[in-house]
N, C-alpha and C positions, 0 to 999 in steps of 0.2 A: 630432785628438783629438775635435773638435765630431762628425766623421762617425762614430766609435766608441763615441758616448754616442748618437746617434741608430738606430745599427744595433742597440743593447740596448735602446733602447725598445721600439723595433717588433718585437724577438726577444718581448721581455716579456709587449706587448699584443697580439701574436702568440699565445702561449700561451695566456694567460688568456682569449682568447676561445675558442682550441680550448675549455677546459676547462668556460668557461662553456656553450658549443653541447652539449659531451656530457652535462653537468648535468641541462641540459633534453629533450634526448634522451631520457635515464635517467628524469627525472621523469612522461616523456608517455607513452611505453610500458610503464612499471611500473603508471600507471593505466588501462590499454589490460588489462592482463593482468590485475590484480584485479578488474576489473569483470567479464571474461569470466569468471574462476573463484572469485569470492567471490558469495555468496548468504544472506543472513539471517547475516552472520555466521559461515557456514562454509565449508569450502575441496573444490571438484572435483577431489581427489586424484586418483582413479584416470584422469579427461580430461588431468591435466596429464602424468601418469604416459605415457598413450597418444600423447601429441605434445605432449611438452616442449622445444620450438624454439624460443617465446617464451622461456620459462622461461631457456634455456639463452643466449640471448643475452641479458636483463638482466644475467646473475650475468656473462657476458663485459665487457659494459661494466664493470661495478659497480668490475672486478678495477683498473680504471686512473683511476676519477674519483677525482680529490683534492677534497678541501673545508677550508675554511677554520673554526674556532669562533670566527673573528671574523665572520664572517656566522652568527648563530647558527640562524637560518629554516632554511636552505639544509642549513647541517650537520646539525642534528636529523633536517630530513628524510630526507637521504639514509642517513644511518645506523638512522631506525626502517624505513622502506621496504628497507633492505638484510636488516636482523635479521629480517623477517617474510619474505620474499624466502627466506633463507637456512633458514628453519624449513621454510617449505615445501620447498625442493629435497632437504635431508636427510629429509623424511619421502617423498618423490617415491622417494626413491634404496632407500629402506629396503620401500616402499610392497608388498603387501599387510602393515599394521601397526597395532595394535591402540594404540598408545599409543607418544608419542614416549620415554619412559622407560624402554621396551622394547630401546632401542636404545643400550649403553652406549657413555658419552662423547658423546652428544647435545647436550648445553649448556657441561660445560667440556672436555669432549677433542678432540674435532673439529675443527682450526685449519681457517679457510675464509681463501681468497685474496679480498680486497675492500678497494676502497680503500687498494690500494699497502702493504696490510701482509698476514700473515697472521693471523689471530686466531679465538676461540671467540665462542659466543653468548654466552655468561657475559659474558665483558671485551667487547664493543660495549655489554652492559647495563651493566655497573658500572664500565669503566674511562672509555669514550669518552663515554657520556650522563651516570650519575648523577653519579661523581666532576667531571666538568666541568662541569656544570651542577647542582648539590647542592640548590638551591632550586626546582627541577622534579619534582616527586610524580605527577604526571600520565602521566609515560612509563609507569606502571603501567597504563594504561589503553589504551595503543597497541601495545606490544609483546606480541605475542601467542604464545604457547607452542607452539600446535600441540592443548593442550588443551580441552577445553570448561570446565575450572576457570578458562581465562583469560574474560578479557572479552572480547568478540566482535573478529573481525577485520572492517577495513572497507575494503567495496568499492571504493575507489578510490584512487591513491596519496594520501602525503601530501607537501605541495608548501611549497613557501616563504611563496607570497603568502595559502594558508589553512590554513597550518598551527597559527595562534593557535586558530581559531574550531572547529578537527579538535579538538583539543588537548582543549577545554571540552566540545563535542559528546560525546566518547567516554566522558569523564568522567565525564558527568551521564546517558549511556546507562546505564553500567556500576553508578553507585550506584543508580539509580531501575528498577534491573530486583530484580523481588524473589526471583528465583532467585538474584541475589550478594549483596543484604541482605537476612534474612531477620528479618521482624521479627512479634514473637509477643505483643503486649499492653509489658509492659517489657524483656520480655528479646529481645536482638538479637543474631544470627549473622549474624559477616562471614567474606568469604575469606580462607584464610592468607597470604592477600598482605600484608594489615594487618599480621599478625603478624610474618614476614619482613622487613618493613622498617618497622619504626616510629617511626623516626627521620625518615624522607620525610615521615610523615602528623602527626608533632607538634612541628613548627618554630615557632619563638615563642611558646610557650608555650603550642600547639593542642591541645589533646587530639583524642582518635581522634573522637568524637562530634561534636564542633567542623569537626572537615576534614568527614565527611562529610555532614553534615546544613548545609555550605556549597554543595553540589552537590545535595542530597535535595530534592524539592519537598514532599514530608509530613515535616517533620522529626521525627526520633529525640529522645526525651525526655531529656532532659541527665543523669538517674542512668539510665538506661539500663544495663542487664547484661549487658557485649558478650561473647562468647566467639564460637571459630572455627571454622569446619565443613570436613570434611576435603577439602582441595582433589580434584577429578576429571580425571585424567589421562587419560580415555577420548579419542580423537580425534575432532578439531573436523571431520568428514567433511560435506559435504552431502551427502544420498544421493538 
C-alpha cells in the first residue's frame, strides 16, 4: 500500500513538473517572439506571415499547457499572452487584411485549440479572465485586438514574476497617451472600451473619471464631459 501511494506521488510530482518546465518554456519563447515582432506597439504581420515557425510552435505548446487560477500570475499570463498570440496567428492566417473585423467570426466564431480546451477570443476574454477575476479592469489594457483602437501591444511576453508591474505599466501607457484620452479644456473623449465595459471601470462606487485619472499623471477635472470616440479597427501593422 505504502509502495502505491509513493508511486502516485512521484506520478504526481512527475507531471507537475512536466507542466511546470512547459509553462516556462511557453512563457521564454512567446517573449523571444514579441520582441522579434512587436515595435512601438505594433505587429510585423507580413514577417511572421513569411516564416511563421515561431509563431506556429507557441500556439503547438499553448494547445497542451494547463494552468492553474489558483496560481493567479501564471494563469493570467498564460492566457493574456495566448489571446494576443492567438490574434496575431488569425490575422497571419487571414493576412494581406485591412482590419481584423474584416474577417467574420474573428472574436466570437473562431474556436482556437489552447489550453486543453477549445474556445473563441471573446470567452478567454470574458469567461476565463474577467468572469474569473471580476475585480481586474486592467486586462483592458493588455489584451490587444489586432486594432490600433486597442491599446498598444507589448514587446515582450507577460510572465508571472512581472506580471503586477506589466499590468500597471500598460495601464498608465494606455491612459496617459493622448490619442486614447482626448482631452479638450472640459470636455474628454475616451475609447469605447469605457463604454463597453463600465462595470470593470466603476467598482465601489468609482466613477469612470475616478478609475482614470487614478492612472492619469495630469488629471481630468471631476465634472468633466466624457463621451466616446469611435473606436478604429484599421490594423495594428508596423510597416
Amino acid at each position: 500500500m505504502k509502495k502505491n501511494i509513493s508511486l502516485v506521488i512521484v506520478l504526481f510530482l512527475t507531471i507537475s513538473f512536466a507542466f511546470s518546465q512547459n509553462t516556462s518554456e511557453f512563457f521564454s519563447k512567446s517573449d523571444a517572439f514579441f520582441k522579434a515582432n512587436v515595435k512601438n506597439g505594433k505587429v510585423a504581420y507580413k514577417a511572421i506571415k513569411d516564416n511563421p515557425a515561431a509563431l506556429n510552435e507557441l500556439l503547438e505548446m499553448a494547445k497542451v499547457i494547463s494552468v492553474s487560477k489558483d496560481n493567479a500570475a501564471e494563469y493570467q499570463s498564460f492566457w493574456i499572452n495566448g489571446y494576443n498570440l492567438l490574434v496575431i496567428d488569425e490575422i497571419v492566417k487571414n493576412y494581406p487584411i485591412k482590419s481584423p473585423i474584416d474577417k467574420p467570426g474573428f472574436f466570437d466564431g473562431n474556436k482556437n485549440e489552447i489550453g486543453g480546451t477549445k474556445i473563441t477570443l471573446n470567452d478567454i476574454e470574458n469567461k476565463l479572465l474577467r468572469k474569473v477575476f471580476p475585480k481586474e479592469p486592467r486586462f483592458h489594457f493588455v489584451l490587444v485586438c489586432g486594432g490600433l483602437g486597442c491599446p498598444p501591444i507589448i514587446g515582450e511576453a507577460y510572465t508571472p514574476s512581472k506580471l503586477e508591474t506589466q499590468l500597471e505599466t500598460q495601464t498608465k501607457l494606455a491612459i496617459n497617451d493622448s490619442n486614447f484620452i482626448r482631452v479638450k479644456k472640459n470636455k474628454v473623449q475616451v475609447s469605447q472600451i469605457f463604454e463597453w465595459y463600465p462595470g470593470d471601470f466603476k467598482q465601489d462606487g468609482m466613477k469612470l473619471v475616478d478609475f482614470i485619472n487614478k492612472y492619469k499623471s495630469e488629471k481630468l477635472p471631476e465634472k468633466a464631459k466624457v463621451s466616446y470616440y469611435l473606436y478604429d479597427w484599421t490594423l495594428n501593422e508596423a510597416q
